[in-house]
C-alpha positions in Angstrom: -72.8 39.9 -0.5 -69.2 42.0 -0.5 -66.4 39.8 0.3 -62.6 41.4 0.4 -60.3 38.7 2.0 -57.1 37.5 1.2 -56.0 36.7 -2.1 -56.0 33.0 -0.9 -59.8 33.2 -1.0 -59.6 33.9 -4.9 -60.8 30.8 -5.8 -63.0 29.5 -2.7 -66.1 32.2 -4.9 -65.9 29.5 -7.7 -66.0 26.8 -5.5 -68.8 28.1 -4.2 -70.3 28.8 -7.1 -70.1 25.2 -8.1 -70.8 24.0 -5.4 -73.9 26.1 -5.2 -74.6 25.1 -8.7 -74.5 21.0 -7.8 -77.0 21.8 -4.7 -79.1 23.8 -7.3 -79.0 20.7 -9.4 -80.3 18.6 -6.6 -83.4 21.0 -5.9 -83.9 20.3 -9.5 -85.7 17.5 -8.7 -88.1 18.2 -6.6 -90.1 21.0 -4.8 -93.0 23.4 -5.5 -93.0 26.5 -7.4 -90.0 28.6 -6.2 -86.8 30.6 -6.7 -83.6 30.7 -5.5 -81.0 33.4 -5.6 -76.9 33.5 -5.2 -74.6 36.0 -5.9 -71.0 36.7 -4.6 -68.4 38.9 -4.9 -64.6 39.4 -4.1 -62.6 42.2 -4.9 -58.6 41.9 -3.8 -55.8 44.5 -3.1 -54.2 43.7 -6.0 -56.8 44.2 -8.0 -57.7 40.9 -9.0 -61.8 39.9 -8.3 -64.0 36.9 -8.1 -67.7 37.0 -8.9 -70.4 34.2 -8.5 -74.3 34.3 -9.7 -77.1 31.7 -9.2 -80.5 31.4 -10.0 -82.8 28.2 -9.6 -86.4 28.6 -10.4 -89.5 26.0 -10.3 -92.7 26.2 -12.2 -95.7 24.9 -10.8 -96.4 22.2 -13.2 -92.3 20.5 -12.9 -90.8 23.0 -14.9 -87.6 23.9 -13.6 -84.2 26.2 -14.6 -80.7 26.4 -12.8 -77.8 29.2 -14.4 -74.6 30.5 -12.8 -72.1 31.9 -14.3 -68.3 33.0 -12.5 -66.1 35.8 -13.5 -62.6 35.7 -12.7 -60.0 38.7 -13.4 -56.5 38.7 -12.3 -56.0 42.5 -12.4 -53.9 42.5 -15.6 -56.5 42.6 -17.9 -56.7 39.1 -17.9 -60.2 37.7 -17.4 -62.7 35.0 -17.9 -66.3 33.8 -17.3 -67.4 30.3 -17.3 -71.6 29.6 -17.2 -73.8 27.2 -17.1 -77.8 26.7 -17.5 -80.1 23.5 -17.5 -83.9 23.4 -18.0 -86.5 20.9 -17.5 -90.0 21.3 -19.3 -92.9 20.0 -17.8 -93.5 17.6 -20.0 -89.9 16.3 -19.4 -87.9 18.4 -22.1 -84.2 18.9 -20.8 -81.8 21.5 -22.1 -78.1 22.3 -21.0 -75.4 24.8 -22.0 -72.0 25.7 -20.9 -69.7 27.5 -22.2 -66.2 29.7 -21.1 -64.8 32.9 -22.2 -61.6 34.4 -21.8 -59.9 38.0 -22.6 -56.6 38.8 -22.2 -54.5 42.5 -21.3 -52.9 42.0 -25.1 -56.8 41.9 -26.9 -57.0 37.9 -27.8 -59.9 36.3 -26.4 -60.8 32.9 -26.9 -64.1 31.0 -26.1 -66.2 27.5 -26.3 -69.4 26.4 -25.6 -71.6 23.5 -26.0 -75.4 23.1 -25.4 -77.6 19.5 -25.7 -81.5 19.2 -25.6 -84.1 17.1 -26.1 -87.7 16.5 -25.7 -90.4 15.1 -27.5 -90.0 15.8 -30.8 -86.0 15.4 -31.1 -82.5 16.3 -30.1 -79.9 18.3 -30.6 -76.3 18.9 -29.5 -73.8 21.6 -30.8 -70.9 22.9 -29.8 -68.0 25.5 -30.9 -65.4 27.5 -30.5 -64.2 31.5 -31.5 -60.8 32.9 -31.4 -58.9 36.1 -31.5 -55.8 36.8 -31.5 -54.0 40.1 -30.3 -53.7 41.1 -34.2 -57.4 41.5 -34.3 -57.3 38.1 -36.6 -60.7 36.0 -35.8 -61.4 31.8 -36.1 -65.0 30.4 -35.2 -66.0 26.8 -35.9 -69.4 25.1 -34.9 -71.0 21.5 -35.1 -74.4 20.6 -34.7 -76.4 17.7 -35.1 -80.1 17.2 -34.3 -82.7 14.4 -34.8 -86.1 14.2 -35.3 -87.9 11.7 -33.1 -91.0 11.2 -35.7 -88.9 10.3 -38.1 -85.6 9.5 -37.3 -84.1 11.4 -39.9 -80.6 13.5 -38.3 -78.4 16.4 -40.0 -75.3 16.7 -38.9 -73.8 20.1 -40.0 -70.4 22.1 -39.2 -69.6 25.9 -39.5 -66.4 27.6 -39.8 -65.3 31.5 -40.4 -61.8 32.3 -40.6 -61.0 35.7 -41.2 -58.2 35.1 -43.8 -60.1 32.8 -45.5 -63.9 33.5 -45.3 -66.9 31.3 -44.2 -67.9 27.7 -45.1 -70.3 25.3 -44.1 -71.7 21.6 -44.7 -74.7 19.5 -43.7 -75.6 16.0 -44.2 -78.5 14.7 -43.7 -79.3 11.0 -42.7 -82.7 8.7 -42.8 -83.5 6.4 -39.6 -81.2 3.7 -40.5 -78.2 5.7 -41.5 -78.1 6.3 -45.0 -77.3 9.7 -46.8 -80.3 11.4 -47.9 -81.2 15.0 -49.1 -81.4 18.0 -47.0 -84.5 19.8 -47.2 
């Protein structure tokens, strides 16, 4: 669907996005095996654009997936995308990620994301981060920790690369009730 109103509509295709997103959400929790399908577009006279996708899919056994994802550009060469995706497994296994990007005209770009799941045998959440500045000059950094059901036993570890300095990382790893044990 081709959309090319006024640049007072720029921001009605994330809306809608979201929008379609939180219905998708609720369809998540019920229905037979299907699919669903959105995708909008906006372009403007000033060259700014808009751009919205959706998908929603149901297995036949309760399985069930949800994306979308929204571009904005400003016609600058400023521009960013922000997305989103959850999953249920049949057997009740959830998952969900989100994260945002942007670019801007002068090369620096900057983004962050985040993603959770969990199921029978554990969970996990991470989340992290990556800039660039116009120099070309790059930071990342990412945390995670995850925990085995079974067991109990958890790491919790953390990432970061600098470009000035290099890369490091650490882990800990913890038993059931806390305490500090080895990583293996």
């Amino acid at each position: 669907m081709q959309h090319r109103p006024s640049r007072a509509g720029f921001t009605s295709t994330a809306s809608r996005a979201c929008t379609a997103m939180a219905v998708a959400a609720l369809v998540f929790t019920t229905g037979p095996a299907t699919a669903g399908r959105l995708r909008a577009t906006q372009v403007h006279a000033d060259g700014s654009a808009s751009s919205a996708t959706g998908v929603v899919r149901h297995g036949p056994n309760g399985g069930a997936a949800a994306r979308g994802r929204v571009r904005t550009s400003d016609g600058q060469g400023n521009a960013s995308t922000v997305s989103g995706a959850a999953l249920r497994g049949p057997n009740g296994g959830t998952a969900q990620r989100a994260g945002t990007t942007s670019v801007a005209a002068d090369g620096s770009a900057s983004h962050q994301s985040g993603l959770s799941a969990s199921g029978t045998q554990g969970s996990l959440t991470s989340s992290g981060s990556a800039t660039r500045d116009a120099a070309g000059n790059i930071a990342q950094n990412r945390a995670t920790t995850a925990t085995s059901n079974s067991t109990g036993n958890g790491v919790q570890s953390s990432t970061s690369y600098n470009s000035g300095t290099g890369l490091s990382h650490s882990a800990t790893c913890y038993d059931a009730s806390g305490a500090t044990i080895t990583c293996r």
